[in-house]
FIMITI-72391 format. One record per residue: residue number from 1; residue in one letter; chain; x, y, z of N, C-alpha, C, O in turn. Coordinates in Angstrom, 3 decimals. Example, Ala and Ser with C-alpha at 12.3 -4.5 7.8 and 13.67 -1.06 7.14 Angstrom:
FIMITI-72391
{pt 1 'a' 'A' {13.190 -5.690 7.800} {12.300 -4.500 7.800} {13.200 -3.300 7.800} {14.236 -3.319 8.465}}
{pt 2 's' 'A' {12.850 -2.250 7.080} {13.670 -1.060 7.140} {12.900 0.030 7.870} {13.409 1.138 8.039}}
end
This chain:
FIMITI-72391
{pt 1 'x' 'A' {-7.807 -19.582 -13.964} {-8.995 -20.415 -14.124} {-8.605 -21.878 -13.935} {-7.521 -22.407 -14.181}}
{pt 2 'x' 'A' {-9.620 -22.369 -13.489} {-9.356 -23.812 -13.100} {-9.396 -25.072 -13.877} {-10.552 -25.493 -13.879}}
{pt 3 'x' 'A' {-8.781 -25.659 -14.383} {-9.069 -26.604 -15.707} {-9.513 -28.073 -15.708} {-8.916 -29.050 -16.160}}
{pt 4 'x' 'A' {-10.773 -27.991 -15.057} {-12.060 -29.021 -14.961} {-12.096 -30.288 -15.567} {-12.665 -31.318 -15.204}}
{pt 5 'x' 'A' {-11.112 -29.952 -16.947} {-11.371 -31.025 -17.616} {-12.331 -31.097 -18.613} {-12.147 -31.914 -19.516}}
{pt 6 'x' 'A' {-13.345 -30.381 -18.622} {-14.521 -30.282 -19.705} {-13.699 -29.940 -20.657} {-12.629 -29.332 -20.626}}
{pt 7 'x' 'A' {-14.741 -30.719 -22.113} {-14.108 -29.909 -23.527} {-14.956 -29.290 -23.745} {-16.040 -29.589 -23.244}}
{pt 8 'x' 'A' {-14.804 -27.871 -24.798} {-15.340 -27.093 -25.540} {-17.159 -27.534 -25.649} {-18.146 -26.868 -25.336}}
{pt 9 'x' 'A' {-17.042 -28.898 -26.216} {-18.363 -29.224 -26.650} {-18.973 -30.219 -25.898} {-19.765 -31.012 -26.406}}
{pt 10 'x' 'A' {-18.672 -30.235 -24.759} {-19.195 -31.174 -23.616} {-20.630 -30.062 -22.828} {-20.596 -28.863 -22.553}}
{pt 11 'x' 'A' {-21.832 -31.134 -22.648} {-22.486 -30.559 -22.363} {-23.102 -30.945 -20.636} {-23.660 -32.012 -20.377}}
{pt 12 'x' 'A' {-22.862 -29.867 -19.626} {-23.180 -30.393 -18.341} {-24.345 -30.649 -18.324} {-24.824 -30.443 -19.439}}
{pt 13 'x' 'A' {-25.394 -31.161 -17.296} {-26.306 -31.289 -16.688} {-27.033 -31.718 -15.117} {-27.607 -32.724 -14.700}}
{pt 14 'x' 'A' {-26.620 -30.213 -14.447} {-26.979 -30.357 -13.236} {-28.018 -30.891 -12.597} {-28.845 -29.988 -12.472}}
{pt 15 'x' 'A' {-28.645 -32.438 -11.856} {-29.648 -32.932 -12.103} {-30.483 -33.277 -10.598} {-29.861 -34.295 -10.295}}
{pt 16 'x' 'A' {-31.007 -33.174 -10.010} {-31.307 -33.148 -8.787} {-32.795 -34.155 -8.611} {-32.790 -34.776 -9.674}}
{pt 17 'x' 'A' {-33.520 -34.427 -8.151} {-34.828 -35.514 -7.508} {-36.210 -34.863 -8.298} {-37.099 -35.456 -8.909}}
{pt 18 'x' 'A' {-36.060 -33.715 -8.089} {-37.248 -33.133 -8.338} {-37.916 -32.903 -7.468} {-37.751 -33.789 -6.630}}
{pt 19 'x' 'A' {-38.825 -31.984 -7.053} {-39.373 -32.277 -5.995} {-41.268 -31.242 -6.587} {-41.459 -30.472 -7.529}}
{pt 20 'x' 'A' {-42.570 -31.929 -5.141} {-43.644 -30.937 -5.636} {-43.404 -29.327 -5.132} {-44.333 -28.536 -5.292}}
{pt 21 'x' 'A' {-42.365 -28.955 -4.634} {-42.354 -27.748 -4.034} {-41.577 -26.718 -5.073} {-40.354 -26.843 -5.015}}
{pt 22 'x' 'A' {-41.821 -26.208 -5.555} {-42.040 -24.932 -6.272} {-40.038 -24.040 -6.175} {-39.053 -23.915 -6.903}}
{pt 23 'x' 'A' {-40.450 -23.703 -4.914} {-38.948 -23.246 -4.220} {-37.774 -24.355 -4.344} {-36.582 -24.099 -4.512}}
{pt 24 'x' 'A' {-38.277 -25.467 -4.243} {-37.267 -26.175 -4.322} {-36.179 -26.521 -5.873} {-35.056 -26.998 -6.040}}
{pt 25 'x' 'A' {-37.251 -25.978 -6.767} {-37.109 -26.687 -8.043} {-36.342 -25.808 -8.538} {-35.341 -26.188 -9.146}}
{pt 26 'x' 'A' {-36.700 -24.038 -8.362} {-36.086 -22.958 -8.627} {-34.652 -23.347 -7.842} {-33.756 -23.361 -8.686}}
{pt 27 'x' 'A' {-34.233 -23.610 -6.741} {-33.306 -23.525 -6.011} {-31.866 -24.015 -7.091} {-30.830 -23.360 -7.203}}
{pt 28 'x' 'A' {-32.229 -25.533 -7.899} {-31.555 -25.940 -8.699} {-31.242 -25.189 -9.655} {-30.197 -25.448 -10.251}}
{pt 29 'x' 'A' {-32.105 -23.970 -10.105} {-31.633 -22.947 -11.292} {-30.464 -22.519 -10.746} {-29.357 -22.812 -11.196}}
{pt 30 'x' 'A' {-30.758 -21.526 -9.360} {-29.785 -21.105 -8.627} {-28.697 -21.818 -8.864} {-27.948 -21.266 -9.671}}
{pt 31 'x' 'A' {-28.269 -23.002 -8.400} {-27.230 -23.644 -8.116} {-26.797 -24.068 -9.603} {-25.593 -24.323 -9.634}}
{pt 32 'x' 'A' {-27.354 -24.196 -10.686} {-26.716 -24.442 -12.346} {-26.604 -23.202 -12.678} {-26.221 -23.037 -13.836}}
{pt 33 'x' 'A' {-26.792 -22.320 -12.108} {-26.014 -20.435 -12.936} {-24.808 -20.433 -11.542} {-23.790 -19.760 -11.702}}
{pt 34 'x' 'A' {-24.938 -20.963 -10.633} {-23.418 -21.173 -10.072} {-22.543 -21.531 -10.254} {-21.415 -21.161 -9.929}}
{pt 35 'x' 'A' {-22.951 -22.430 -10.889} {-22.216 -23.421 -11.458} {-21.163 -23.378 -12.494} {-19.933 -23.420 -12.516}}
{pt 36 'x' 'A' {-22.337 -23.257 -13.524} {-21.946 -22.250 -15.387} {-20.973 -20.832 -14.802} {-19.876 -20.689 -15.341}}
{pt 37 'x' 'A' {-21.266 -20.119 -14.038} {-20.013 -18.928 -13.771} {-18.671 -19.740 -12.981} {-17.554 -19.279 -13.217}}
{pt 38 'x' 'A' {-18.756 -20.668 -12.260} {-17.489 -20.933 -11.537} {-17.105 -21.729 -12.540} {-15.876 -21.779 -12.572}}
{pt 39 'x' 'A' {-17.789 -22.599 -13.665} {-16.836 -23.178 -14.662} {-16.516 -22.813 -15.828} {-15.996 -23.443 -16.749}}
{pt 40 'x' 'A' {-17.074 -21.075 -15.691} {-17.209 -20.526 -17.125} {-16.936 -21.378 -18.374} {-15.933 -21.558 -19.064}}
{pt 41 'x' 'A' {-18.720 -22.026 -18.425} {-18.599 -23.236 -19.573} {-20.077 -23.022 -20.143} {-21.108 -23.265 -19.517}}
{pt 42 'x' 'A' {-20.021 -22.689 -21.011} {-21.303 -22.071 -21.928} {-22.669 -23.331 -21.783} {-23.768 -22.873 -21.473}}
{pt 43 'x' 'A' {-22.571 -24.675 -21.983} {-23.437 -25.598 -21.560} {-23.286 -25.759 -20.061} {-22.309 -26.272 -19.517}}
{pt 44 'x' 'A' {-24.265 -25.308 -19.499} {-24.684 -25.647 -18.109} {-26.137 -25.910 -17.601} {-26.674 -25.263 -16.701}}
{pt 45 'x' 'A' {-26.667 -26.870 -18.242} {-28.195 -26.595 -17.315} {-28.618 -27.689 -16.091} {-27.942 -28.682 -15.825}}
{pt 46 'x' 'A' {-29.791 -27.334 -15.446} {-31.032 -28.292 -14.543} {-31.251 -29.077 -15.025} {-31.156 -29.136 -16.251}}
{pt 47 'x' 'A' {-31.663 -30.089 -14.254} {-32.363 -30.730 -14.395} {-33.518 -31.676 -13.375} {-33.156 -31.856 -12.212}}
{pt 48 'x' 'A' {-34.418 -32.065 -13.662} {-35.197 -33.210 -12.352} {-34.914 -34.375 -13.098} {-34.816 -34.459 -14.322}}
{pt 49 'x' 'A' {-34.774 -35.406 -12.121} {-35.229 -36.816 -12.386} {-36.672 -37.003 -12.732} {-37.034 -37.829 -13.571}}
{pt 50 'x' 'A' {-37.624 -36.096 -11.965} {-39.155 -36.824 -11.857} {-39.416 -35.170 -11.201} {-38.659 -34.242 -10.916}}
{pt 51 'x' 'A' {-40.746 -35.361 -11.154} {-41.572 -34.583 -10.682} {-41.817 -33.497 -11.217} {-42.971 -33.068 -11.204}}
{pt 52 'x' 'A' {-40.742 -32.762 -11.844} {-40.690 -31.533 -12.506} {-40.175 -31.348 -13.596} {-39.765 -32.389 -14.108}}
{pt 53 'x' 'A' {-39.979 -30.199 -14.332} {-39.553 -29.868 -15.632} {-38.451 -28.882 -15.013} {-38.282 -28.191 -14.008}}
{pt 54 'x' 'A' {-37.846 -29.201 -16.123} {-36.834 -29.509 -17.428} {-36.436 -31.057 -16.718} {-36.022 -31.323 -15.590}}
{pt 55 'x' 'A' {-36.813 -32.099 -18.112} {-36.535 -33.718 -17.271} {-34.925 -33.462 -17.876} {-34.264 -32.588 -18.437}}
{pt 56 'x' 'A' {-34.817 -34.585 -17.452} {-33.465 -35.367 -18.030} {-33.299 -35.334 -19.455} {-32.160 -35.390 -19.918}}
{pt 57 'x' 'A' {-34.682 -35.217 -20.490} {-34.575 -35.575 -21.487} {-34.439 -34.518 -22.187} {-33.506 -34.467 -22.988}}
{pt 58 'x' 'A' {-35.104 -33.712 -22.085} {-35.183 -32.064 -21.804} {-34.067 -31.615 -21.871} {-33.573 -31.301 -22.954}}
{pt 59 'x' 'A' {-33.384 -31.479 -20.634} {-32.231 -30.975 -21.099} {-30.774 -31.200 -21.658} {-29.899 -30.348 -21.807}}
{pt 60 'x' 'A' {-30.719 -32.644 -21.950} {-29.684 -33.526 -22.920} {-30.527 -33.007 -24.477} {-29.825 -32.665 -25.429}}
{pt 61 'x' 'A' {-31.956 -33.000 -24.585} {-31.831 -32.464 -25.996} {-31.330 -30.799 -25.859} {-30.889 -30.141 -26.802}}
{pt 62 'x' 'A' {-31.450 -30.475 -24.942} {-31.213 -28.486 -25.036} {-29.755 -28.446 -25.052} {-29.142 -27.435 -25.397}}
{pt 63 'x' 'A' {-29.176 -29.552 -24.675} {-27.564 -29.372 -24.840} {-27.460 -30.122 -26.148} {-26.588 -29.600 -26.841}}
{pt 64 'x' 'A' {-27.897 -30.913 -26.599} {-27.375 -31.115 -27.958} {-27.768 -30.009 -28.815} {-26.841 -29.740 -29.578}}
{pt 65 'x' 'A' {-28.901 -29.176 -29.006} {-29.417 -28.234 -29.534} {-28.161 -26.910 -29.462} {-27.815 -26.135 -30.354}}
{pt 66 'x' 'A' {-27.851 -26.987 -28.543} {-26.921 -25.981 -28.232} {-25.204 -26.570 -28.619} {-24.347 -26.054 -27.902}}
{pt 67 'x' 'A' {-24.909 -27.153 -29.227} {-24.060 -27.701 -29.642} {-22.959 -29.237 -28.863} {-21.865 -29.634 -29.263}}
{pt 68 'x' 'A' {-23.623 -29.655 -27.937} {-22.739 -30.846 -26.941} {-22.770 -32.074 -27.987} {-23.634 -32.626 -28.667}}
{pt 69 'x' 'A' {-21.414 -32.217 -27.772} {-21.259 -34.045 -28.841} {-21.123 -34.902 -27.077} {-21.017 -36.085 -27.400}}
{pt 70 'x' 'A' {-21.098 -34.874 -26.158} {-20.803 -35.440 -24.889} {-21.901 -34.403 -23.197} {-21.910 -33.281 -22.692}}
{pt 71 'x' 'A' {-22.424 -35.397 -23.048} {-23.081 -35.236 -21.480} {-22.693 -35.730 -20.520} {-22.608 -36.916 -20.200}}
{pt 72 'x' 'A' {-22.367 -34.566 -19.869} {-21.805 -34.879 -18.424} {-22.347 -34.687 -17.140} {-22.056 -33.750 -16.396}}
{pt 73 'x' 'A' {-23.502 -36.006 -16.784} {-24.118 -36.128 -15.828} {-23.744 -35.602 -14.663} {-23.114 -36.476 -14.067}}
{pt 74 'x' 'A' {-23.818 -34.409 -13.888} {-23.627 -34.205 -12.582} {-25.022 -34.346 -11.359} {-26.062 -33.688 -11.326}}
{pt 75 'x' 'A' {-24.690 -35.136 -10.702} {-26.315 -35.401 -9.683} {-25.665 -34.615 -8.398} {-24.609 -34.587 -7.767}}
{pt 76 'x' 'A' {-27.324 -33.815 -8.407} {-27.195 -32.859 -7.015} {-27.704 -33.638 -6.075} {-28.765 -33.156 -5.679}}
{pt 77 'x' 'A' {-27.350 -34.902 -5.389} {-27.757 -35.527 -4.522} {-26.461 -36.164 -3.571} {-25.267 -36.340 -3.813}}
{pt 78 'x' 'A' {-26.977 -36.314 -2.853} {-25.835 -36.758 -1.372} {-25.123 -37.712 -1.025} {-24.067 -37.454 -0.447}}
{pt 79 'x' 'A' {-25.479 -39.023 -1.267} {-25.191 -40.381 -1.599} {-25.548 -41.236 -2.642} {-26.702 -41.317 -3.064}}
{pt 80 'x' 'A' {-24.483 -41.962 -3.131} {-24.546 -43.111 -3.820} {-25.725 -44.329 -3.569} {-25.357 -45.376 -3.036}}
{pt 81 'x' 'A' {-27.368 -44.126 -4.031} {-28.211 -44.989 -4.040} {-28.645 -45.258 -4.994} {-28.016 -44.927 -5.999}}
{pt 82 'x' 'A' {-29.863 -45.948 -5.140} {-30.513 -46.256 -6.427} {-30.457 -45.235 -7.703} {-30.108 -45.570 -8.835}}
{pt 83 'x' 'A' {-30.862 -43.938 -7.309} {-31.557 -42.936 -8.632} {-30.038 -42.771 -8.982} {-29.971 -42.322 -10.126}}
{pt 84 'x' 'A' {-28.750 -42.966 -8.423} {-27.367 -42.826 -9.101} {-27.164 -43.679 -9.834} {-27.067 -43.580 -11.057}}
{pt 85 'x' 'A' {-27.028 -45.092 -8.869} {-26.593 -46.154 -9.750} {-27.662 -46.656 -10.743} {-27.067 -47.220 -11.661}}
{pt 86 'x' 'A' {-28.422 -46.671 -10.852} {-29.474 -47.478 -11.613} {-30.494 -45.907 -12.324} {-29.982 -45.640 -13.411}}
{pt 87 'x' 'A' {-31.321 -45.211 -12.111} {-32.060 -44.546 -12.794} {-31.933 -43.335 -13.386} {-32.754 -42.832 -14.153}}
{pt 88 'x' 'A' {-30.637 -42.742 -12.938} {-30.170 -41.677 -13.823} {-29.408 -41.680 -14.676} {-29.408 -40.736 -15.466}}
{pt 89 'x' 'A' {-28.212 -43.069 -14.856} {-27.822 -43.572 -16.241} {-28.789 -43.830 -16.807} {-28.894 -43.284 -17.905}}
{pt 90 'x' 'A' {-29.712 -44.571 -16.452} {-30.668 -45.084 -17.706} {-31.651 -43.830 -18.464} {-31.947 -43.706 -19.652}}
{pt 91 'x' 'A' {-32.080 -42.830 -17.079} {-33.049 -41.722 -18.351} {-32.440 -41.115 -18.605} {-32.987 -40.281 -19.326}}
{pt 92 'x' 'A' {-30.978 -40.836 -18.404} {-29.610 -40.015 -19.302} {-29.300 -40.778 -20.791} {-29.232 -40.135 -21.839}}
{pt 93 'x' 'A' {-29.101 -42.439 -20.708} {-28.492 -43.328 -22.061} {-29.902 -43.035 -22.550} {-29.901 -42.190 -23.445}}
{pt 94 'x' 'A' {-31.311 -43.574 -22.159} {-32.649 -43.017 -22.907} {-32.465 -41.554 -23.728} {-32.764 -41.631 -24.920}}
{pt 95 'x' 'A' {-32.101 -40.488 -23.347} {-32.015 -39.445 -23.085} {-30.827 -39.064 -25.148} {-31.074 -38.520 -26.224}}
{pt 96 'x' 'A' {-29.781 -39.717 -24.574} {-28.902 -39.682 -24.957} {-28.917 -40.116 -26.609} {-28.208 -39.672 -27.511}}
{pt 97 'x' 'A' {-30.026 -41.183 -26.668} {-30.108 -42.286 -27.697} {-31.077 -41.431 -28.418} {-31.055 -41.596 -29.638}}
{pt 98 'x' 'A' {-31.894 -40.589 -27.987} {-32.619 -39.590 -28.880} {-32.189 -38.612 -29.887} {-32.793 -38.097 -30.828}}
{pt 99 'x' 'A' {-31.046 -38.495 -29.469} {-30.164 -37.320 -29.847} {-29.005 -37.691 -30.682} {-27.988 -37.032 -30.897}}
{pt 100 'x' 'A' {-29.277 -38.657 -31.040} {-28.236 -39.081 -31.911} {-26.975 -39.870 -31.720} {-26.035 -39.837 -32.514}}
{pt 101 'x' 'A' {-27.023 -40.848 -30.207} {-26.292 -41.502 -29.276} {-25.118 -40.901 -28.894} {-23.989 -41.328 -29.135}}
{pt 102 'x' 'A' {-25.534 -39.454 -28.026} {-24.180 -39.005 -27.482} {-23.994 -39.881 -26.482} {-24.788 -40.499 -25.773}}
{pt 103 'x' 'A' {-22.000 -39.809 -26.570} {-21.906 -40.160 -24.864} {-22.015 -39.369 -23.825} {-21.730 -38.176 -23.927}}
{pt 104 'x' 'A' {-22.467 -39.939 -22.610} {-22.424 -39.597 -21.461} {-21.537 -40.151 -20.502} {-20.971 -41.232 -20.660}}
{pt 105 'x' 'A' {-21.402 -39.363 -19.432} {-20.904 -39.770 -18.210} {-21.828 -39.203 -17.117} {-22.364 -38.110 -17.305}}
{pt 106 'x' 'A' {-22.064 -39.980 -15.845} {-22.709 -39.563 -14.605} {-21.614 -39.958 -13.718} {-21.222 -41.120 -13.607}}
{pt 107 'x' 'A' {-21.017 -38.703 -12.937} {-20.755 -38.068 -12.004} {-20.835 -38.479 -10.795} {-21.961 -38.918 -10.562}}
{pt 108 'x' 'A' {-19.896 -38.549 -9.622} {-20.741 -39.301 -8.196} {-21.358 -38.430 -7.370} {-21.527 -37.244 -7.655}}
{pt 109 'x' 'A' {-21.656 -38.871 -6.503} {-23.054 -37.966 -5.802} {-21.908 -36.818 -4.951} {-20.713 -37.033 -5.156}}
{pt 110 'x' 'A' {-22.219 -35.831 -4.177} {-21.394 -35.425 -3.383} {-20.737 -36.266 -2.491} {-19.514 -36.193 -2.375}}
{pt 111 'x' 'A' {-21.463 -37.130 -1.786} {-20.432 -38.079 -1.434} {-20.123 -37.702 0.353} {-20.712 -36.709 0.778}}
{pt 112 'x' 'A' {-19.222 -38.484 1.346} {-18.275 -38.158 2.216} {-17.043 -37.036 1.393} {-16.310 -37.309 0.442}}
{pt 113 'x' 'A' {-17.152 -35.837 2.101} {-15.941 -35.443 1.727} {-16.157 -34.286 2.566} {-17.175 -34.262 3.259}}
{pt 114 'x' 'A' {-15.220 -33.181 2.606} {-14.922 -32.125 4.110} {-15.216 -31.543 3.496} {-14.796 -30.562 4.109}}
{pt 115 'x' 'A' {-15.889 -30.904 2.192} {-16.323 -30.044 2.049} {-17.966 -29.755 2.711} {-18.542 -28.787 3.208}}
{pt 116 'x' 'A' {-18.392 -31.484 2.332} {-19.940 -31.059 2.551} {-20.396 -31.071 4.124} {-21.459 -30.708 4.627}}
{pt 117 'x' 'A' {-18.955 -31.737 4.852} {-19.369 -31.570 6.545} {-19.056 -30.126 6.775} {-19.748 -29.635 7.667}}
{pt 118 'x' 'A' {-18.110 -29.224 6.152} {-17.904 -28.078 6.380} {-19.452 -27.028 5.898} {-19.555 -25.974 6.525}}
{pt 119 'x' 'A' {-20.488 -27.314 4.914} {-22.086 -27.191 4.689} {-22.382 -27.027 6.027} {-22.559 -26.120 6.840}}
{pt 120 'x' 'A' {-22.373 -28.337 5.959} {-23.675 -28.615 6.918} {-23.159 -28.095 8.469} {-24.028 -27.713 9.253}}
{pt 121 'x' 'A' {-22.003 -28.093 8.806} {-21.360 -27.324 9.775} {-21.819 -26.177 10.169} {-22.169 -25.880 11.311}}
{pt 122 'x' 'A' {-21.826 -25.221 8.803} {-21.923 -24.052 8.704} {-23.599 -23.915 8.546} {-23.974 -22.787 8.226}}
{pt 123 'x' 'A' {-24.505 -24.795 8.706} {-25.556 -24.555 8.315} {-25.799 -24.912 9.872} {-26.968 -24.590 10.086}}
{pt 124 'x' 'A' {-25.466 -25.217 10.569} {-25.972 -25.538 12.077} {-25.332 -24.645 13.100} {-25.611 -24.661 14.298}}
{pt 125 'x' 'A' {-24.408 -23.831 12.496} {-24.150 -22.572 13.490} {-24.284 -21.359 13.178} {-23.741 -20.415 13.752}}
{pt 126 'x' 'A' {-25.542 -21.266 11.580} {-26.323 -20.398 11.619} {-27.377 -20.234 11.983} {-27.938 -19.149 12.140}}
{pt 127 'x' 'A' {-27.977 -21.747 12.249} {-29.282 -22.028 12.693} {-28.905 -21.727 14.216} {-29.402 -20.704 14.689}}
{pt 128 'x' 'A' {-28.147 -22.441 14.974} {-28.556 -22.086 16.162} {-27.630 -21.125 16.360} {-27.090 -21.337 17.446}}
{pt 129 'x' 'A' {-27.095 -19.963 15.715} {-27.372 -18.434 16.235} {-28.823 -17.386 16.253} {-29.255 -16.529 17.024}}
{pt 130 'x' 'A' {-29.229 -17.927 15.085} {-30.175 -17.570 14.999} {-31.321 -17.836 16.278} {-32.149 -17.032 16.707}}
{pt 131 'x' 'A' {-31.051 -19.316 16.744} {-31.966 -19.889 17.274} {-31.455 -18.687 18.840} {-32.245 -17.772 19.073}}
{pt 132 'x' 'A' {-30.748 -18.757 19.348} {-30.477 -18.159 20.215} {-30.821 -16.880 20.144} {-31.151 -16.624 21.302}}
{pt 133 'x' 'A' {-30.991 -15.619 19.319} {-31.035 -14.627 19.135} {-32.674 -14.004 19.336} {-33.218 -12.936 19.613}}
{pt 134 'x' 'A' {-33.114 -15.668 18.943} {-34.670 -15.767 18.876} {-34.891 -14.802 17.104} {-35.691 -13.868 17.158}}
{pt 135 'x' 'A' {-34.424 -14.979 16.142} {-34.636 -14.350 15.038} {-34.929 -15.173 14.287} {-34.661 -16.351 14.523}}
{pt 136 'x' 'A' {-35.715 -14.691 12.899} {-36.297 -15.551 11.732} {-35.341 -16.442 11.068} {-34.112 -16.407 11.145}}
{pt 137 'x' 'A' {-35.981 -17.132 10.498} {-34.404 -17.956 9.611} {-33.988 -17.630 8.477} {-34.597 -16.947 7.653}}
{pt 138 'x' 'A' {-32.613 -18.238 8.342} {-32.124 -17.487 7.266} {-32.065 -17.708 5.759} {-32.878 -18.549 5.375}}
{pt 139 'x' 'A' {-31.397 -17.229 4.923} {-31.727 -16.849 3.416} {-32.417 -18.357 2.821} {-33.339 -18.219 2.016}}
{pt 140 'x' 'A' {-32.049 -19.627 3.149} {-32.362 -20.986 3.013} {-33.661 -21.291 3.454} {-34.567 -21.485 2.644}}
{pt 141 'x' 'A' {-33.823 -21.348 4.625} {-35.477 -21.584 5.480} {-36.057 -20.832 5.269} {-37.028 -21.261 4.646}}
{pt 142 'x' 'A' {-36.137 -19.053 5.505} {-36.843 -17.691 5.139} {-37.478 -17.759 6.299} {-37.799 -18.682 7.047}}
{pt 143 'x' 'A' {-37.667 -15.948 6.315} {-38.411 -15.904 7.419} {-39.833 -16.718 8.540} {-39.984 -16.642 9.759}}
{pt 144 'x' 'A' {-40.461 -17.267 7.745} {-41.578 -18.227 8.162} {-41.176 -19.520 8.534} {-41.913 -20.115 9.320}}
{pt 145 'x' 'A' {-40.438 -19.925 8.242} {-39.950 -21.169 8.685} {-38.532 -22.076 9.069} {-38.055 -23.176 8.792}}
{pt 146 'x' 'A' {-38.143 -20.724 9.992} {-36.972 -20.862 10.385} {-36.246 -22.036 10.837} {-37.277 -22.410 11.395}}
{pt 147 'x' 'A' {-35.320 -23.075 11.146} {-35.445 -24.410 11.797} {-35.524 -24.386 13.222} {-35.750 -25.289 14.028}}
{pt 148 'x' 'A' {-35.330 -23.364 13.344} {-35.224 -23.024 15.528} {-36.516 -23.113 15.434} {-36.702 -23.799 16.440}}
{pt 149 'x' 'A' {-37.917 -22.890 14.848} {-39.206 -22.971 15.099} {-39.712 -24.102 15.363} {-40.664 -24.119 16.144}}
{pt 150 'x' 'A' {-39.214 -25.380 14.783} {-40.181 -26.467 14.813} {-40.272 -26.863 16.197} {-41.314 -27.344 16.643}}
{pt 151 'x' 'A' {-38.983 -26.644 17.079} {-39.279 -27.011 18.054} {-40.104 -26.280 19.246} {-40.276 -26.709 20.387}}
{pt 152 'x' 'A' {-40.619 -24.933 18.622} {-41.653 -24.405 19.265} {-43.220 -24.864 19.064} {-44.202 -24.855 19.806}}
{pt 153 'x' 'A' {-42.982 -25.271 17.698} {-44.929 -25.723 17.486} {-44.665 -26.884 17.649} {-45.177 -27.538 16.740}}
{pt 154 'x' 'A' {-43.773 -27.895 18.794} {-43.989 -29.050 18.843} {-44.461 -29.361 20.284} {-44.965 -30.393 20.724}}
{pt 155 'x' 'A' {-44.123 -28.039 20.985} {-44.231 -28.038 22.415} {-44.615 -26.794 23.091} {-44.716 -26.764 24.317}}
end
């Protein structure tokens, strides 16, 4: 097992934009029970910035509830912009100050790094196999809205 660095009573919080789409919001469950098994670490949850539920606040109290003396901001987002530097410390320390002033830490965004060009790599030579094959898209897009399509209802 891999030793992360988390303590015992550190509580994660996987935290992503939020979004109005339904699928999208679930997607983040997905990816925080991925998470919680690859770090086999009993505090692991979601979260949105905005738009949706479980907020920020939400789930810093469900980890203190569940025993965390420490939150450890992780943002599911791509680059270092505003909602990193500036609005997800603040509704995390908001967050935080409810609960009896745990500390926190926030996490950097994914960032430049070879893992996430090796993603997106791999996400463009499934798309255009697919696209070539002329078949639906895959487990990500779903059948209806494959990415090889748009450029059919555009022309």
């Amino acid at each position: 097992m891999v030793d992360f660095g988390l303590k015992p009573d550190d509580g994660v919080v996987i935290v992503d934009h939020g979004s109005r789409v339904d699928a999208s919001n679930l997607a983040l469950l997905e990816v925080a029970d991925l998470f919680r098994a690859s770090l086999d670490h009993p505090i692991v949850l979601p979260a949105h910035m905005e738009l949706a539920e479980p907020s920020i606040a939400d789930a810093v109290a469900q980890c203190a509830a569940m025993g965390a003396k420490r939150i450890v901001m992780v943002p599911f987002f791509l680059l270092p912009g505003r909602h990193w530097r500036k609005d997800i410390p603040q509704l995390t320390a908001d967050a935080c100050k409810e609960v009896g002033n745990l500390p926190f830490l926030v996490t950097s965004p994914l960032g430049v790094a070879q893992g996430v060009v090796d993603v997106l790599a791999g996400r463009m030579q499934s798309c255009l196999r697919l696209a070539e094959l002329d078949q639906a898209g895959c487990e990500l897009c779903g059948p209806e809205s494959g990415c090889w399509k748009h450029d059919k209802a555009l022309g």
